[in-house]
N, C-alpha and C positions, 0 to 999 in steps of 0.2 A: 561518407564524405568523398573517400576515392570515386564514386559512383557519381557522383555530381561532377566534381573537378575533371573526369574523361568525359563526362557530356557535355560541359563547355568549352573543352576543346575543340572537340568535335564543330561545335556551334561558333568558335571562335570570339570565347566570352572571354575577358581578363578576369583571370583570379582572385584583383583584389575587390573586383566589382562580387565575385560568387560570395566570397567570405562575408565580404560587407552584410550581403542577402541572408547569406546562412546564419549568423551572427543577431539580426533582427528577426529573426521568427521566435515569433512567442509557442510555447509548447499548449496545446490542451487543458484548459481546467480538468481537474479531477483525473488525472489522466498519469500516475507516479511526479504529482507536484510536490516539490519540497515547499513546506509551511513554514518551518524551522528549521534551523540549523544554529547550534555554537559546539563548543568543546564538549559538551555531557550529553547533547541529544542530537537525534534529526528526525524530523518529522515530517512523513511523507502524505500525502491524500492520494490515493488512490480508487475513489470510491468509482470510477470508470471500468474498475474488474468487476468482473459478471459471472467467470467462469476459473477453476483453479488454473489454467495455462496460462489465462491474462497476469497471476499474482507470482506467477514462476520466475521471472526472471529478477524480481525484489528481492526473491527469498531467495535467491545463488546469488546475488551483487551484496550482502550486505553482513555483517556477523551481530552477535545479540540483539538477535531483532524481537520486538512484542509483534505479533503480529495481531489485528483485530480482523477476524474473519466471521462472515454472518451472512443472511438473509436469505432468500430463498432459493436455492440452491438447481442449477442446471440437470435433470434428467439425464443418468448417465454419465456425468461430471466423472471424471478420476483425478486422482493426487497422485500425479507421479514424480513426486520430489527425488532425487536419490538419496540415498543413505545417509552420505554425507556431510550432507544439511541438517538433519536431525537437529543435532543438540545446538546450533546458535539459535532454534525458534521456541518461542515460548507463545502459544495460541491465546486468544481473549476472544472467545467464541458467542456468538447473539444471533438472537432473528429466531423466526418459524422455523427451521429448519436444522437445529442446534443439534438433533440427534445423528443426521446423515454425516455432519461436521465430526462429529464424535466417532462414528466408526470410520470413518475416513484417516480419522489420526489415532484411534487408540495404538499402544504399544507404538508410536514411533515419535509424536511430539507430546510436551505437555502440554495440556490444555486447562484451563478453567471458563465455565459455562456463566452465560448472563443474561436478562432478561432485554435487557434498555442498552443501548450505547451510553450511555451518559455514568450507568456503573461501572465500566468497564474504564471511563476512564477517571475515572477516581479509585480505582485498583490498581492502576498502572500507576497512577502517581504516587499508589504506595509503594508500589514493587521497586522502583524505579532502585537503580545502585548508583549513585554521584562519582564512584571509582572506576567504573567502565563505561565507555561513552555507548549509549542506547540507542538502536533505531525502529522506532516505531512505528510502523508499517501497517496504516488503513486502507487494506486491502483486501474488500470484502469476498472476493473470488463466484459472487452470487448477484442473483436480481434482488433490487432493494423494494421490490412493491410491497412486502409485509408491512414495513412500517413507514415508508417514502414511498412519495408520487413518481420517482425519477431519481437517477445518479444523483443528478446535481444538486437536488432538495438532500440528497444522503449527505453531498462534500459539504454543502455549505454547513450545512446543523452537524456536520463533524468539526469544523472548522471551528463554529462559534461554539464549541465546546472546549478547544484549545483553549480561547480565548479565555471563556469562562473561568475556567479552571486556570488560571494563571500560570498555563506551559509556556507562552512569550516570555513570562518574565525571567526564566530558568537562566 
């Protein structure tokens, strides 16, 4: 924001005209969209990550997170979370390529493995704890071509899973 507000000075823009601009841009579908939000959950889509660095900065912005990570996974890909992260992540792992996911995180998150997105989130709707408020983080860190045509076929059918599953009404 500082980087914009010195470039319209520069250009001799008013400030309340940049804010105005800043203020009306819509973010990216699929792209760390918040779905939900109240006091017991937030619910992110994120199915625009591809790769674990795209899903790094969820997983340091947020504590008790589910994370749902899956699909088929970058060549070379690393998890370089630091340490300290560990214990707010609890993984709900899916897709082709569930085993790389698996040694990626043994010994430092927990994880449980799933065949479908759709059981994963009927697992999390059991996990779920109503005493600490949950952020559940569809962030797949992978290409979605094993079981979607594209990101956006992932967010949407992640989405109307929410729906399904009657996480709006929480």
């Amino acid at each position: 924001m500082s980087f914009i507000l010195e470039f319209g000075k520069n250009f001799k823009l008013k400030n309340n005209i940049i804010l105005k601009v800043v203020n009306s841009f819509k973010g990216l579908n699929f792209r760390q969209q918040i779905i939900f939000n109240n006091k017991k959950i937030t619910i992110i889509n994120d199915s625009k990550s591809t790769s674990f660095s795209s899903s790094l900065n969820l997983l340091k912005s947020y504590k008790n997170i589910f994370w749902i990570v899956g699909g088929l996974a970058k060549k070379g890909d690393k998890f370089n979370l630091s340490k300290k992260y560990y214990k707010n992540i609890n993984c709900y792992i899916f897709g082709k390529d569930k085993k790389l996911f698996i040694k990626a995180f043994n010994k430092k998150l927990k994880f449980q493995t799933f065949t479908r997105l759709q059981k994963i989130i009927k697992k999390i709707k059991i996990d779920l704890n109503n005493k600490v408020h949950t952020n559940i983080l569809f962030s797949p860190a992978a290409a979605s071509f094993d079981q979607f045509s594209n990101f956006e076929d992932r967010g949407k059918y992640f989405n109307n899973l929410i729906k399904k599953n009657n996480f709006l009404g929480n």
